[in-house]
C-alpha positions in Angstrom: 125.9 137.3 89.1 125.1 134.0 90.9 127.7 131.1 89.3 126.2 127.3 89.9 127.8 124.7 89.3 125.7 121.6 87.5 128.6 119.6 86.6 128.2 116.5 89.9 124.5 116.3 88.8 125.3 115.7 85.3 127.8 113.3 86.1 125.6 111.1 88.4 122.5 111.7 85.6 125.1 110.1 83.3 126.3 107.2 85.7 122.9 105.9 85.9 121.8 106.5 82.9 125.1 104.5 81.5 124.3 101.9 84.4 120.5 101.2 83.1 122.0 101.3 79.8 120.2 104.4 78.6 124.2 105.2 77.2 123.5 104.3 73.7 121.2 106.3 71.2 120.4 107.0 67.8 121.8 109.6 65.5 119.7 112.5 65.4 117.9 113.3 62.5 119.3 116.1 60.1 117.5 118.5 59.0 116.2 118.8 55.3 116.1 121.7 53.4 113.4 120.2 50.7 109.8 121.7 51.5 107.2 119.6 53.4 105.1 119.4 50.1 108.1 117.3 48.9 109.2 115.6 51.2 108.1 111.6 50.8 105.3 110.4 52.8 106.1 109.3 56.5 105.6 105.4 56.6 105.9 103.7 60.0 107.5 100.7 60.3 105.7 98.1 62.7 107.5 97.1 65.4 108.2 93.5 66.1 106.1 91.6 67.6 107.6 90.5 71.2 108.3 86.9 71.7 105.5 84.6 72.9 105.5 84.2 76.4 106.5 80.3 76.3 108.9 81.0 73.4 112.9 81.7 74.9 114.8 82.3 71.6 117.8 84.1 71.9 118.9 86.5 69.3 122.4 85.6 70.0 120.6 82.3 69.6 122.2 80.9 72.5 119.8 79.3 75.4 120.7 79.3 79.5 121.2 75.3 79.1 124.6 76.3 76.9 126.7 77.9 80.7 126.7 76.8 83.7 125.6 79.9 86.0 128.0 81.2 89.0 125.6 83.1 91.4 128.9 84.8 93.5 129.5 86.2 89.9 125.9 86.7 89.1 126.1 89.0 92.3 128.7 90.9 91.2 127.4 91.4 87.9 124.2 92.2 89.5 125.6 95.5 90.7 124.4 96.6 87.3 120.7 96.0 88.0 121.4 97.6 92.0 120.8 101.3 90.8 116.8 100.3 90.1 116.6 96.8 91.7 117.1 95.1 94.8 116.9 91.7 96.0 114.9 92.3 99.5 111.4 90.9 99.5 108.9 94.0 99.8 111.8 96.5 98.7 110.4 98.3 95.5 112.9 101.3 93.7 112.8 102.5 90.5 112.6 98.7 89.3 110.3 96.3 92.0 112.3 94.2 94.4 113.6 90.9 92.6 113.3 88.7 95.3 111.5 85.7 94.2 111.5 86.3 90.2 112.2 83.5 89.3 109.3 81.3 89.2 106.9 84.5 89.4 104.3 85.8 87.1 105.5 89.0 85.3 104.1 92.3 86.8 102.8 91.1 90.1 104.9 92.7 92.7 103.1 94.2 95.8 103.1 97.9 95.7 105.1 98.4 92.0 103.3 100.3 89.8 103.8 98.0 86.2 103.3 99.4 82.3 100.3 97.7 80.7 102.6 96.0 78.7 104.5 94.2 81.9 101.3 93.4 83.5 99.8 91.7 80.5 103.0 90.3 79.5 101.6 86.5 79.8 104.9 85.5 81.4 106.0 83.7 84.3 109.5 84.3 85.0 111.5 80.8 84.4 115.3 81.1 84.2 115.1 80.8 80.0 112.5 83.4 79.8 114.7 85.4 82.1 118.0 84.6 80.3 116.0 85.9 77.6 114.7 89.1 78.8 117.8 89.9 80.1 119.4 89.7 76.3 117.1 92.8 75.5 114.2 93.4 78.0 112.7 96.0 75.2 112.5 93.3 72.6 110.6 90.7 75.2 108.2 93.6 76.9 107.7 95.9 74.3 106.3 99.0 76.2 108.4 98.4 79.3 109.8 101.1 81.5 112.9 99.5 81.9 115.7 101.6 80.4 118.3 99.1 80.6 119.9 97.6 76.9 120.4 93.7 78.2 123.3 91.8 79.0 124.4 90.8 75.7 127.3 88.2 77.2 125.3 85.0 77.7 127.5 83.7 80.4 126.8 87.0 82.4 122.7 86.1 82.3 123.4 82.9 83.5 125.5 83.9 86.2 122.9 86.7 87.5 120.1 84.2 87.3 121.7 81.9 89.2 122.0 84.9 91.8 118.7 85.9 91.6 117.5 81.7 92.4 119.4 82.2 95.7 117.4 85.2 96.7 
């Protein structure tokens, strides 16, 4: 009887999964024991509507204009966004190369392959629509592949987009 051993691969699954912040997740659904004939109808909610792309509202309801961003901390706070992301121009991973966001229209890096959703976005990346996105990128770009929850500190977005307007 051949013995594997899975548990390093499950571990690094769960690193980067934590590190995109894929970590969090929804209770799964119980079962029911009524019969389908029963049951209430399914309704679907609608999903909100993402943000226009000129509007940078906050849920926290903070804006970038309230900190003063650090881009030596940005960079170290960046190390989140390193398992998908890099900062090299040309350099696509899991996530296209950040070099020159800021100031860029959404879904145009050479060579990344973008959802629908990203390339038809309508926004150009200015540091408040990035402080934004980086709140809850799901909420901005509905549809997006990006499996990471946000930075919910608001000093920590300010900080990595002062990084990423060095780079």
């Amino acid at each position: 009887m051949r013995k594997t051993n899975y548990g390093l691969g499950v571990v690094a699954a769960s690193l980067l999964v934590a590190a995109c912040g894929g970590g969090e997740s929804e209770p799964a659904a119980t079962e029911t024991t009524e019969p389908a004939a029963e049951a209430a109808p399914a309704t679907e909610e609608a999903a909100p509507a993402a943000p226009a792309a000129d509007d940078v509202a906050t849920v926290d309801g903070t804006t970038l204009a309230d900190f003063t961003g650090d881009a030596a901390a940005g960079e170290k706070v960046f190390m989140q966004c390193a398992s998908c992301h890099v900062v090299e121009p040309g350099v696509n991973r899991v996530g296209p190369s950040l070099a020159g966001i800021i100031g860029r229209a959404a879904g145009t890096v050479e060579g990344f392959n973008y959802t629908d959703a990203n390339k038809n976005s309508g926004i150009t990346w200015t540091p408040e629509k990035m402080f934004q996105y980086l709140e809850n990128p799901q909420r901005v770009i509905p549809g997006t592949r990006m499996a990471f929850a946000g930075l919910k500190n608001g000093q920590d977005r300010a900080n990595v987009i002062a990084y990423l307007q060095t780079k």
